[in-house]
C-alpha positions, 0 to 999 in steps of 0.5 A: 661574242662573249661581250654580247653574251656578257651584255645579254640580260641588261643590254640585249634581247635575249631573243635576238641574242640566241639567233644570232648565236645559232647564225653563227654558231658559238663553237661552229662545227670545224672548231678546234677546241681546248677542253678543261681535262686537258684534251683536244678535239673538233666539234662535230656539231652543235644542237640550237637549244644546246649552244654550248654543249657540242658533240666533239671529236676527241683527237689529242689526250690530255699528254699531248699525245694522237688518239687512236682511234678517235672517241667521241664526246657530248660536252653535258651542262652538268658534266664535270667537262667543259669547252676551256677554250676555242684554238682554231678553225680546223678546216683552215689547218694544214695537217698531215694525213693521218697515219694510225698508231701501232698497237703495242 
């Protein structure tokens, strides 16, 4: 996918391009994905007009460690976070059941 995105302003419409982004989606709701603070979290969903900038289920901070209980974010275009990197498709994860933390 970044090929074509790469490829978008000399090889490909542009047009074509964002249908086929909203097909299949750049960060489909499930994705499992690395954020550049360090934290990781599930997108919860992606706005058409908005590809790449998702509503994210916080769920690991940036020290590795659960969160409790989970936050939710908006990746913003100006923001200072970003989408580092995509890991993994969570509804193809096996997990333990969630337990909460004990507050301390």
């Amino acid at each position: 996918m970044s090929m074509v995105i790469g490829l978008t302003s000399t090889d490909f419409d542009s047009r074509i391009v964002r249908a086929l982004l909203s097909a299949i989606g750049l960060y489909p709701p499930g994705s499992v994905v690395l954020l550049s603070d360090g934290r990781v979290g599930i997108v919860l969903e992606t706005k058409e007009r908005d590809l790449l900038c998702p509503r994210v289920l916080i769920c690991v901070d940036e020290y590795g460690r659960r969160v409790s209980p989970f936050e939710t974010m908006k990746i913003h275009k100006e923001g200072d976070i970003y989408i580092k990197e995509a890991l993994d498709d969570f509804g193809k994860r096996k997990l333990e059941p969630y337990a909460p933390v004990a507050a301390v």
